[in-house]
C-alpha positions in Angstrom: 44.1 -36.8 -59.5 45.3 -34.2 -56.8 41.2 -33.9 -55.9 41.0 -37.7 -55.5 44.3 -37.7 -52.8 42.8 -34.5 -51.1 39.6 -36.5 -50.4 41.5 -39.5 -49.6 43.8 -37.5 -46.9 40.6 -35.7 -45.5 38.7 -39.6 -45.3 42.3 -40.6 -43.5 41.9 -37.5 -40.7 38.4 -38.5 -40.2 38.7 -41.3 -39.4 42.4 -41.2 -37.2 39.4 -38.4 -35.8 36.9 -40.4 -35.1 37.1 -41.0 -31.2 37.6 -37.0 -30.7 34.7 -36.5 -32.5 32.7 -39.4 -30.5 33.5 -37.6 -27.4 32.6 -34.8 -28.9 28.7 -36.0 -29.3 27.6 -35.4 -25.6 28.2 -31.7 -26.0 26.4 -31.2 -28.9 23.6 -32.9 -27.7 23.9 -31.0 -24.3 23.1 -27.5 -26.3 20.6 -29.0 -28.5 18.8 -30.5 -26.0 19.1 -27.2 -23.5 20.2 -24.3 -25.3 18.9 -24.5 -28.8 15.5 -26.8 -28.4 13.8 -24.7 -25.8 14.3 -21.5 -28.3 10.9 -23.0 -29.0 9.2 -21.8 -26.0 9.6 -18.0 -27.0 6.5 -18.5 -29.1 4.7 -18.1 -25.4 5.5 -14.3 -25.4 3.6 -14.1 -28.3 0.3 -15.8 -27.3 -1.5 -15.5 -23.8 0.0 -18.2 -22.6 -2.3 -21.4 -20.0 -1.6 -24.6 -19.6 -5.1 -26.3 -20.6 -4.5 -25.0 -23.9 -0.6 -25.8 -24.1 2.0 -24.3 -26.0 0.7 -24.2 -29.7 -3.1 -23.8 -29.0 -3.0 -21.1 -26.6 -4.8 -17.8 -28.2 -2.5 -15.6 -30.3 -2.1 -11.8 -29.0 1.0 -10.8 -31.3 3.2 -8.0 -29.0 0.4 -7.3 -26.5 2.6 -8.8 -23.4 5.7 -6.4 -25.2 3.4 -3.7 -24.6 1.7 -4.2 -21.5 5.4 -4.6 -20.1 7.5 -1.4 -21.6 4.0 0.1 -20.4 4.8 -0.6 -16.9 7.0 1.9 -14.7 8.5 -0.9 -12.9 9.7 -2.2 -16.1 12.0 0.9 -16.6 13.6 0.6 -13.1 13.9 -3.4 -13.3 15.9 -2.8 -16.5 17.8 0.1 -14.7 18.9 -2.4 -11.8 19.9 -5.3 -14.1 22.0 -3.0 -16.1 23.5 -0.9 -13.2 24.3 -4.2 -11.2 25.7 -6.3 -14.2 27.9 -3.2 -15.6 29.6 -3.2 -12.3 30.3 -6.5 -12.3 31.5 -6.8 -15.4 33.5 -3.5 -15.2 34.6 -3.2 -12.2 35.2 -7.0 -11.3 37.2 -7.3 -14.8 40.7 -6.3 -14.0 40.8 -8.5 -10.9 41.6 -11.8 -12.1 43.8 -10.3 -14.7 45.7 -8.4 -11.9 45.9 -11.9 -10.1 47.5 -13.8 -12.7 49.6 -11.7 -13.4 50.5 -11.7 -9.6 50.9 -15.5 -9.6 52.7 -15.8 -12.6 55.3 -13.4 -11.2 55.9 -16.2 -7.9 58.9 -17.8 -7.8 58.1 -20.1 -5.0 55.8 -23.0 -6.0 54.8 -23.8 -2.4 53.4 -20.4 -1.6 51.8 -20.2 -5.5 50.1 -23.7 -4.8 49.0 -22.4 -1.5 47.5 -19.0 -2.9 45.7 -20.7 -6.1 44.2 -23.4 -3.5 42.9 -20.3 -1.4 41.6 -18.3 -4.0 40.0 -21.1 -6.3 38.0 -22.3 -3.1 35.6 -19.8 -3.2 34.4 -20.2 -6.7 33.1 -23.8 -5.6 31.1 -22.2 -2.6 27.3 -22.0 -3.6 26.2 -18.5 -3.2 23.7 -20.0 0.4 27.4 -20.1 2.0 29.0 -17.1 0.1 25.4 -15.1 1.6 26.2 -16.6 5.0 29.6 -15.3 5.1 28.3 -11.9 4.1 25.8 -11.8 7.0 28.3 -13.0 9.5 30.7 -10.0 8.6 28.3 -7.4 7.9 25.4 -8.1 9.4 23.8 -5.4 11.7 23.7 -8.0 15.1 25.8 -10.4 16.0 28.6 -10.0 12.9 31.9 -8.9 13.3 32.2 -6.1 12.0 29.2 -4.9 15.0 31.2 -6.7 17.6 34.2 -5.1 16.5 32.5 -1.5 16.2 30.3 -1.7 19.6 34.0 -2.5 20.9 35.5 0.6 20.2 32.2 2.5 21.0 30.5 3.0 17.5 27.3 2.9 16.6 27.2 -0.1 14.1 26.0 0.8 10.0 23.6 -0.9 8.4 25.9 -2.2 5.7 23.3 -4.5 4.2 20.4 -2.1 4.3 22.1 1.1 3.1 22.3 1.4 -0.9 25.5 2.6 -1.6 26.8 -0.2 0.9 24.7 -2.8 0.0 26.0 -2.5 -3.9 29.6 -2.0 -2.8 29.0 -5.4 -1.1 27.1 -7.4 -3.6 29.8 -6.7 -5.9 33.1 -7.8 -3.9 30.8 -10.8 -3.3 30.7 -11.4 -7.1 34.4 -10.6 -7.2 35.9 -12.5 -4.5 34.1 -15.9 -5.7 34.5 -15.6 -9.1 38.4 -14.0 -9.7 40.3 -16.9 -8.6 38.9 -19.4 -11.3 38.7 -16.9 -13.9 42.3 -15.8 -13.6 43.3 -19.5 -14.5 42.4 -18.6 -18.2 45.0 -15.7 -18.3 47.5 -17.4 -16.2 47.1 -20.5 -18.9 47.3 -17.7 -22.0 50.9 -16.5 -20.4 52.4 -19.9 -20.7 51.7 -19.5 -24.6 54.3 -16.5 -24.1 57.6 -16.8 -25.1 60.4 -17.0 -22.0 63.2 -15.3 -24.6 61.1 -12.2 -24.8 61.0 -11.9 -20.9 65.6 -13.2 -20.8 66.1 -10.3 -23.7 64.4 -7.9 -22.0 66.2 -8.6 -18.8 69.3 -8.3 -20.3 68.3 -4.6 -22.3 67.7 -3.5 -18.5 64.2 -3.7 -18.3 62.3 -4.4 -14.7 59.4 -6.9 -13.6 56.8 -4.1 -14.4 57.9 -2.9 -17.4 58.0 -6.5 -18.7 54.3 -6.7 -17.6 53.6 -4.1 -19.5 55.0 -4.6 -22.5 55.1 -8.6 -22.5 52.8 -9.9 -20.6 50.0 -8.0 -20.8 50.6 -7.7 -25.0 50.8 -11.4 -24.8 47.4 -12.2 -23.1 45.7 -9.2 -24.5 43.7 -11.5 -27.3 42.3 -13.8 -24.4 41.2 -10.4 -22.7 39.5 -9.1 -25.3 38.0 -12.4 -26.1 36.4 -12.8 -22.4 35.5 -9.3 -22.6 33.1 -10.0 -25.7 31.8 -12.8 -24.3 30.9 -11.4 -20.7 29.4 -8.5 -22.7 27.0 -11.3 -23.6 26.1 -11.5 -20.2 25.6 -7.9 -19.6 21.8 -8.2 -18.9 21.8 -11.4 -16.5 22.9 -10.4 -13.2 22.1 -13.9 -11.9 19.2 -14.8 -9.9 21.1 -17.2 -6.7 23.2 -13.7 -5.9 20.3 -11.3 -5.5 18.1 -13.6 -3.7 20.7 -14.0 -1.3 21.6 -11.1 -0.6 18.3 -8.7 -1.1 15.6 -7.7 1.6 13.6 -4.9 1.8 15.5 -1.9 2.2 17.8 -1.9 -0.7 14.8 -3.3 -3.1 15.0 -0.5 -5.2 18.1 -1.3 -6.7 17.9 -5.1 -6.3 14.7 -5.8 -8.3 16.0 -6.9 -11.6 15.3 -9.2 -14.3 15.7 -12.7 -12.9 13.8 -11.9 -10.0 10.9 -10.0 -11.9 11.1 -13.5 -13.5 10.6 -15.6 -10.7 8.2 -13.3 -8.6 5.7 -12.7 -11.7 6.3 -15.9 -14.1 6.5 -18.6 -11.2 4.8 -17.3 -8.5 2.2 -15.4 -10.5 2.0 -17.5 -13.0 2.3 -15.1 -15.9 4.2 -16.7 -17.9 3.8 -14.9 -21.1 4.8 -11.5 -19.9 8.0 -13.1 -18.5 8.8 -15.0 -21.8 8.4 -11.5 -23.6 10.8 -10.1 -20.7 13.7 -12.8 -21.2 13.5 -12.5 -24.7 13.9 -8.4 -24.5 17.0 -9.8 -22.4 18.4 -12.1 -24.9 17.7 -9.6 -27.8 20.0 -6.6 -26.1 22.4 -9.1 -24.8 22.8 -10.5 -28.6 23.2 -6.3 -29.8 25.7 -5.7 -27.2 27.9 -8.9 -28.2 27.6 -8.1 -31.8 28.4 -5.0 -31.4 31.4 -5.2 -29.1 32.5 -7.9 -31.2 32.3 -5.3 -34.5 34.7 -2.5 -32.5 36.9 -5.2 -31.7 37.7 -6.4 -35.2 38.1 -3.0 -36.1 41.7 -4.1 -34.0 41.7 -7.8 -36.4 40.5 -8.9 -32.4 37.2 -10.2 -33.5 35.6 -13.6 -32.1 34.0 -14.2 -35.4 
């Protein structure tokens, strides 16, 4: 009897569930369709790859492309950049939209917090031609500000954009000025799930705005942290290709060479499309390790995604 009104009650939510699950439908077809469907195409790294013959009659060479690309020496140092350039990002460009959350959430003013949140959301909706643009115009070596401003107090102007070091410290901020201002909207929505009692008792036991950071706030949002931290840690062998091809040029294309543009300059304009499919999936393959095993530490903490 009680199994018979269980599956009644779970018929009842079904169907009151019906709509939510109808809007739900476009989604699932979305990653079907373009994330899970295409998996198909990694057979390519496996075969030598043309298009007369197609995608399940072309020859079968087994790990021959695998091979012929840990074989190369430019392999090694495309690897290198992808990993050196994403770390940073991810690393270094981390804290930054938790640190600005945390900022707004502390503004009493809702003029000036409007204001602030329009100014640093904008960038994220720039594509990165105008972001790259921007770059050029301030550190350009003719005709930018920073030369103008330089030759005016009689310096000789730097290379900013053709200098290593300079070039990476750039690319970076780039990433991090865009990006921080949308991201931080998933902290600042994680502190509304905080309770305001915690932060009225601990202003009446004495306590200031930064230790209530400390041991509210940032206790409060530390599941969503750790939760975007496993999942950029997903990402931590895609750099992105519109960033470095905006950016790059010559002089600094020993550290800009990565993965996506190995990708494009060998698969699309050399038409290899074989040893790039065996290159992506090395990328998915590490990407998947890393996530899995990040994910492991973190439920060592009961902070696990799954």
């Amino acid at each position: 009897m009680k199994a018979i009104d269980r599956r009644g009650v779970d018929m009842k939510r079904l169907r009151e569930n019906i709509p939510l699950l109808l809007m739900f439908i476009p989604v699932i077809l979305f990653y079907l369709i373009f994330k899970y469907v295409p998996m198909a195409g990694l057979i390519i790294a496996f075969k030598d790859y043309n298009f007369f013959d197609g995608l399940f009659h072309s020859p079968w060479v087994g790990f021959e492309h695998f091979q012929k690309l840990f074989n190369d020496a430019n392999t090694l140092k495309i690897i290198r950049n992808t990993l050196l350039l994403s770390s940073l990002n991810i690393f270094v460009g981390f804290p930054f939209p938790i640190l600005l959350a945390i900022l707004l959430n502390e503004v009493r003013k809702m003029w000036f917090k409007k204001i602030v949140q329009t100014l640093v959301y904008l960038p994220y909706f720039y594509s990165w031609i105008i972001v790259g643009g921007i770059v050029f115009s301030i550190f350009g070596i003719e005709g930018s500000w920073l030369s103008h401003l330089m030759t005016l107090f009689k310096m000789e102007p730097f290379p900013f954009l053709y200098n290593i070091k300079s070039w990476i410290t750039i690319f970076v901020s780039a990433g991090i000025w865009k990006d921080m201002g949308f991201s931080a909207i998933i902290y600042l929505a994680a502190m509304t799930t905080i309770d305001p009692s915690l932060y009225e008792s601990a202003s009446m036991d004495g306590a200031n705005k930064w230790k209530q950071i400390i041991h509210i706030t940032i206790p409060g949002i530390a599941p969503t942290i750790i939760l975007v931290f496993i999942l950029s840690m997903g990402r931590v062998m895609e750099v992105g290709f519109d960033p470095i091809y905006v950016l790059k040029n010559a002089a600094v294309n020993d550290v800009s060479d990565v993965i996506s543009t190995y990708i494009y300059r060998v698969g699309l304009q050399g038409a290899q499309f074989s040893l790039t499919t065996a290159m992506g999936m090395f990328e998915s393959v590490v990407a998947l390790i890393l996530l899995l095993s990040v994910n492991w530490i973190a439920r060592r903490f009961q902070q696990g995604l799954f």
